[in-house]
Structures are given as structure tokens and as C-alpha cells.
C-alpha positions in Angstrom: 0.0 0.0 0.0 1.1 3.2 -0.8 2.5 5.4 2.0 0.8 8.2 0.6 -2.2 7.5 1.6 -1.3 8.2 4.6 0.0 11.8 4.7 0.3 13.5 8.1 0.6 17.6 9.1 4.8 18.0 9.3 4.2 21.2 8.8 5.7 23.8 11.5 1.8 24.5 12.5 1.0 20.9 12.4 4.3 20.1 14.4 3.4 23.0 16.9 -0.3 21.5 17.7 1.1 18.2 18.3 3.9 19.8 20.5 1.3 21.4 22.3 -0.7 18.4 22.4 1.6 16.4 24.0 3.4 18.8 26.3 -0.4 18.9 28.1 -0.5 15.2 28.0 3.0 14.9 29.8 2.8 17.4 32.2 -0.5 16.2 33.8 0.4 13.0 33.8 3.9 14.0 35.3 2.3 16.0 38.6 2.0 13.2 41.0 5.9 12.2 39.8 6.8 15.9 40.8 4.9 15.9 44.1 7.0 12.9 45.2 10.1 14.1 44.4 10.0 18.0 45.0 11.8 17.7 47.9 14.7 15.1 47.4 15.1 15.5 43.3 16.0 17.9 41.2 13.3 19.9 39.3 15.2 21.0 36.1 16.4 17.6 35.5 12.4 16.3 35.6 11.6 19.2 33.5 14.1 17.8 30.7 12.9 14.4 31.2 9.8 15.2 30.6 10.8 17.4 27.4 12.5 14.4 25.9 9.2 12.5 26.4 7.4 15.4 25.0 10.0 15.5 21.7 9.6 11.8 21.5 5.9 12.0 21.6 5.7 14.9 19.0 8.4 13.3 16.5 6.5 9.8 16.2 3.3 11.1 16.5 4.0 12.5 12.8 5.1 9.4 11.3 3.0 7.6 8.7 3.4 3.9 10.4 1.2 6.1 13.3 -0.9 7.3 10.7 -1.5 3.7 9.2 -2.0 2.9 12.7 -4.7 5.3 13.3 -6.4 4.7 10.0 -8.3 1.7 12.1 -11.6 3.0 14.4 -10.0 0.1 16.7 -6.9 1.1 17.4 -7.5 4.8 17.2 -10.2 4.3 20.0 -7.1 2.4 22.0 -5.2 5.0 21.5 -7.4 7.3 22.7 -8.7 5.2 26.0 -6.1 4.9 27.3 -4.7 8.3 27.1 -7.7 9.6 28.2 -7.2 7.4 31.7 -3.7 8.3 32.4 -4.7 12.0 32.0 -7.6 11.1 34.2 -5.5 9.2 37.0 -3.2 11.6 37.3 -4.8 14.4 37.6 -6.6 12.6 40.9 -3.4 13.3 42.5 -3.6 11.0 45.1 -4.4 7.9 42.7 -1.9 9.2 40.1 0.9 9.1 43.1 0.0 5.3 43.7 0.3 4.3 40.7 3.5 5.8 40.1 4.8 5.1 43.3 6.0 1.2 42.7 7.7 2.5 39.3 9.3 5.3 40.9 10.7 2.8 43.9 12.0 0.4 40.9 13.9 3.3 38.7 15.3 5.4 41.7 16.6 2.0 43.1 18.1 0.9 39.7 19.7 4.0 38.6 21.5 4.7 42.0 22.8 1.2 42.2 23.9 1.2 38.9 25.3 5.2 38.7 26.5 6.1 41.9 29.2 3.5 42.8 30.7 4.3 38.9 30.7 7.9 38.5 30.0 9.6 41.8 31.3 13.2 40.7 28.7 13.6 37.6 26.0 12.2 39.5 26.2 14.4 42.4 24.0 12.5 45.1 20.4 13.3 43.4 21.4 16.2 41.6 20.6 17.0 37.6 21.9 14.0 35.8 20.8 11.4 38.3 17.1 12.8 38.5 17.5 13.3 34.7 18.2 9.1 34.0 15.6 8.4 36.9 12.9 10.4 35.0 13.6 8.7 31.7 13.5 5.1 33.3 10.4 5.7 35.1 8.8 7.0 32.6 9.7 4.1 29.9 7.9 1.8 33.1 5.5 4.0 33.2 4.9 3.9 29.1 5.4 -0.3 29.3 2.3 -0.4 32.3 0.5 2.3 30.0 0.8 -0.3 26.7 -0.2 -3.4 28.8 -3.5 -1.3 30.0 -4.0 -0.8 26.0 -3.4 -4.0 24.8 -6.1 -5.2 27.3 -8.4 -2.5 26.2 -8.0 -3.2 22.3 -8.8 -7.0 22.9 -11.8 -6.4 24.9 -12.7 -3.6 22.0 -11.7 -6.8 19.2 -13.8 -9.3 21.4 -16.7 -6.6 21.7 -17.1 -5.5 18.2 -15.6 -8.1 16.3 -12.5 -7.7 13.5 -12.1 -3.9 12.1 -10.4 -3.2 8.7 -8.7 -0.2 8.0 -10.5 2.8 6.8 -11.0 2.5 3.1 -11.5 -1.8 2.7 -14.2 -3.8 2.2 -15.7 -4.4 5.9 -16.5 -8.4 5.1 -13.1 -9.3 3.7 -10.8 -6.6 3.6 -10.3 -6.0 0.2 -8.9 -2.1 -0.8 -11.6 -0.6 -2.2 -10.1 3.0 -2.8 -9.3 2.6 -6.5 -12.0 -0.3 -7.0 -15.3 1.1 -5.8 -17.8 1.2 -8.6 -21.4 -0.3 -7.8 -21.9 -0.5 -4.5 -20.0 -3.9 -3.7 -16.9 -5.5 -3.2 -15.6 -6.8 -6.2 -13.9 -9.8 -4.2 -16.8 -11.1 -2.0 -19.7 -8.8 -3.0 -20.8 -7.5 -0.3 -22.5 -4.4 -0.1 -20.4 -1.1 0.4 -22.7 1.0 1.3 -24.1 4.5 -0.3 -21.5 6.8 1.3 -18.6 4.3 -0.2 -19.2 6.1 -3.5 -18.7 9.4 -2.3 -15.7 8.6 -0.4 -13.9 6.8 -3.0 -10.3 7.2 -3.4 -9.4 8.1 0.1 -10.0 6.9 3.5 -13.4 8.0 4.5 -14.8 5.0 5.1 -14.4 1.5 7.3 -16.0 0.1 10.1 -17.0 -3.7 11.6 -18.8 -6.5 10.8 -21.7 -5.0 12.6 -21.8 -2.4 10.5 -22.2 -4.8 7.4 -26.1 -5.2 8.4 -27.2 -1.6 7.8 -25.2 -1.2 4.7 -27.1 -4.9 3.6 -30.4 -3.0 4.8 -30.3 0.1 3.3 -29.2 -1.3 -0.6 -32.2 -3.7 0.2 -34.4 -0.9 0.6 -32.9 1.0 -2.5 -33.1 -2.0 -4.5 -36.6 -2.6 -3.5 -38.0 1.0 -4.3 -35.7 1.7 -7.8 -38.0 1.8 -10.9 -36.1 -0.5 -12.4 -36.7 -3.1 -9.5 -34.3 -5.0 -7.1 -31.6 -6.4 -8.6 -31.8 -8.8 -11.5 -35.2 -7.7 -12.3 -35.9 -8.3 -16.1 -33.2 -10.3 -17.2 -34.7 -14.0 -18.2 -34.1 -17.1 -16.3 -32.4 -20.3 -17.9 -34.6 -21.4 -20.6 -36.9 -18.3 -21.8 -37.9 -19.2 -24.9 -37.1 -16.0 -27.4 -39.4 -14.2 -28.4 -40.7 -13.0 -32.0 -37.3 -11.6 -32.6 -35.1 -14.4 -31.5 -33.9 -11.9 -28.5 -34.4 -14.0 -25.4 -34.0 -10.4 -23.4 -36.5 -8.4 -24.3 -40.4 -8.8 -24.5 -42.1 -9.8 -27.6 -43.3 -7.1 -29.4 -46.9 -6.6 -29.1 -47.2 -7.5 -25.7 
């Protein structure tokens, strides 16, 4: 499939919202980290760990493989979820500082045992550099507890709904139906597609699930049903019609 199709915003406004975006996104969910450690850490060198996080977020965010990512209603909804609870948790300060409390524990024990007995002078106690490396580990735990959470959410949405396609595919089988779409069906399994299909063709307006499959299959009943012409298949003769006057086995005799 052609990257193209998935273009993203890199342009400097574009890279500005999503900077903007995700410096929100890390520095709520970085409070209860900060009201641990105001006392005993030091505070510029969480605020650079956090900007790392924040230039991490913003640079991959912009990626197409994101952006192919995102093209699914399943994954995109992940996404969202379980964003939306981490902002949520931490901004219950008390909550956010439990669950960052047994990660903290592990990446301020880690980093001191490994730093301080090998370069003392540079890590200065707790000072800039230590708090720095302490920031960055906790928050890669942190980011691995935060993609177990999703992983759980996307297979309870995939058990719930059912398989997804990508935006732009046939929702039965999958097919690519961006440069294919002409009557209203799938040209690999034949199912219906769905009126809007027509108007979105070409690009990636349209996808959905299995359960979606039923409406589409009711409404180009209905449509089928109420044409002039009749549903489907209406007027063309069965095996065996004898022809009529004119030898044409398709059309009425004339006369009658």
C-alpha cells in the first residue's frame, strides 16, 4: 500500500499542535511524579525528562506507520482510552501518586545502584543528571504499564465489536476498495459497500466492523426494492426463456 495515503501535518503548524498536544498530556500526567520528588530530586532535571518525552511524543506522532495505525476506528479508539485514563488518573493526585509510586521505587533504586558506585562526581547525590536518568526510566515503566493497559483495552474492544479493517476496505473481507469502488459492492466477496462508499472513493473516509455490514445490507435492500427498475436482477430472463418474435431471449415480444 502506498505510504501516501497516509499523509500527516509536518508542517511547523502541524508540528506545533502536536507539541502542544503532547506537552499537556506529559505534564499532567507527570504531577504526581513531581509531588513525590519535590523535595529530594531535582526539578530542572524532571523538567528535561519530561521534554525528551514530549519531543519523543511529537516526532513519532508524525510518522506515517502512526498514521496507518490510526487509519483503524480500533486502534484509534485504543489510543485514545487509554490516554484519556492516564490523564484522568493523574490528575486525581492521590491515585496518580499510587500508581506511580512502585515504578518510581524500581527506577530510583536501579539508577542509584547502577550510577553512583561508577561515577560519583557527575551524579552528584540526586542532583541533575541522576534525576534526569531516573525520569527517563520511570517514565519508559510508566509507558510499558500504559501499553499493557491498552493492549487489554484493544482485545476487549476486538472481542466486543468483532475484527475492524482499516478505513477505506471492504468491511466483510478486507479488500482495498479505494481505486475499485464502482457499484456499490466489493468486487472480491460482493458485499455491499454501502451509499457513502461512493462518495468517499479514493481516500480513506470509510471503514467500520462486521456489525456495521447489516445496515449497509439493509439500506441497498431498501434501494433495490424501491428503484423503478426493481431489485436487482429484475428483467433479465431465467435459464430457458424461450425468445421471443425476434429471437432476443431479453427483451419482450413485441406486441405484448
Amino acid at each position: 500500500m502506498d505510504d501516501d495515503s497516509f499523509q500527516v501535518d509536518n508542517s511547523l503548524r502541524g508540528i506545533l499542535a502536536r507539541a502542544v498536544l503532547w506537552t499537556m498530556i506529559c505534564g499532567i500526567t507527570a504531577i504526581p511524579s513531581f509531588v513525590w520528588a519535590r523535595s529530594e530530586f531535582s526539578t530542572p532535571g524532571m523538567v528535561v525528562g519530561v521534554a525528551l518525552f514530549v519531543a519523543m511524543y511529537t516526532m513519532v506522532s508524525g510518522t506515517s506507520a502512526v498514521a496507518r495505525w490510526r487509519t483503524s476506528r480500533l486502534t484509534d479508539r485504543t489510543f485514545r482510552i487509554g490516554y484519556f485514563t492516564r490523564v484522568v488518573v493523574s490528575a486525581i493526585v492521590p491515585l496518580g501518586m499510587a500508581l506511580d509510586l512502585v515504578p518510581g521505587i524500581v527506577s530510583v533504586s536501579l539508577v542509584e545502584a547502577v550510577m553512583n558506585p561508577r561515577i560519583p562526581a557527575m551524579s552528584g547525590g540526586r542532583g541533575f543528571f541522576v534525576t534526569l536518568v531516573i525520569t527517563l526510566v520511570q517514565g519508559t515503566l510508566l509507558h510499558i504499564t500504559l501499553g499493557a493497559y491498552m493492549l487489554v483495552v484493544h482485545l476487549i474492544q476486538w472481542w466486543w465489536v468483532g475484527k475492524e479493517y482499516p478505513k477505506g476496505h471492504c468491511r466483510r473481507c478486507g479488500y482495498d476498495l479505494r481505486a475499485s469502488y464502482e457499484f456499490g459492492r466489493c468486487p472480491e466477496c460482493g458485499a455491499p459497500c454501502g451509499p457513502e462508499a461512493r462518495a468517499d472513493r479514493g481516500t480513506l473516509g470509510f471503514s467500520g466492523t462486521h456489525a456495521d455490514l447489516a445496515g449497509n445490507q439493509a439500506r441497498s435492500a431498501s434501494a433495490a426494492a424501491t428503484s423503478p427498475d426493481g431489485p436487482p436482477g429484475a428483467g433479465v430472463p431465467s435459464p430457458g426463456t424461450p425468445p421471443n418474435r425476434d429471437g432476443d431471449p431479453q427483451a419482450p415480444a413485441r406486441g405484448q
